[in-house]
C-alpha positions, 0 to 999 in steps of 0.5 A: 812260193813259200818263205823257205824258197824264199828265203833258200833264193834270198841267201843262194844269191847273197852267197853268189853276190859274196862268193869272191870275198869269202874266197879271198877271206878263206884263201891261205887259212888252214881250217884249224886257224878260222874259228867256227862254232856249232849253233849251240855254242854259237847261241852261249857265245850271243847269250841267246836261244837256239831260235833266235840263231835260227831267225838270225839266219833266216833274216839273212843277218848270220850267215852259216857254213857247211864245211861238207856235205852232211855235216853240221852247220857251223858259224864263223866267230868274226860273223858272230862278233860282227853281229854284235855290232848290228844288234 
């Protein structure tokens, strides 16, 4: 098993151990009122390269949305400013 499979089982099991609170987190929003940035504005907003967004991911320290299929990825502002906190 490669790390990309790895990794792909590492975060389809967090996103299965977290599918209720990110229901309940969701539940009743408007899409307009969640704040979600692309990975470049994601990366001005942590004042960091786009590999470094890439590696926060990969570490499983940022999770990402994809809103539908074949859309862009797209990150929450909270996980963001949550991540601030970590780092």
């Amino acid at each position: 098993m490669d790390l990309n499979q790895i990794f792909k089982q590492h975060f389809k099991a967090w996103v299965e151990d977290h599918a209720d609170e990110l229901k309940a987190e969701f539940k009743g929003k408007a899409i307009s009122e969640i704040k979600f940035l692309s990975r470049a504005e994601a990366a001005e907003y942590l004042s960091v390269s786009l590999s470094t967004i890439d590696n926060y991911v990969r570490w499983g320290l940022l999770p990402k949305y994809k809103p539908k299929k074949g859309t862009f990825t797209r990150f929450k502002k909270e996980d963001l400013d949550n991540l601030l906190i970590k780092i």
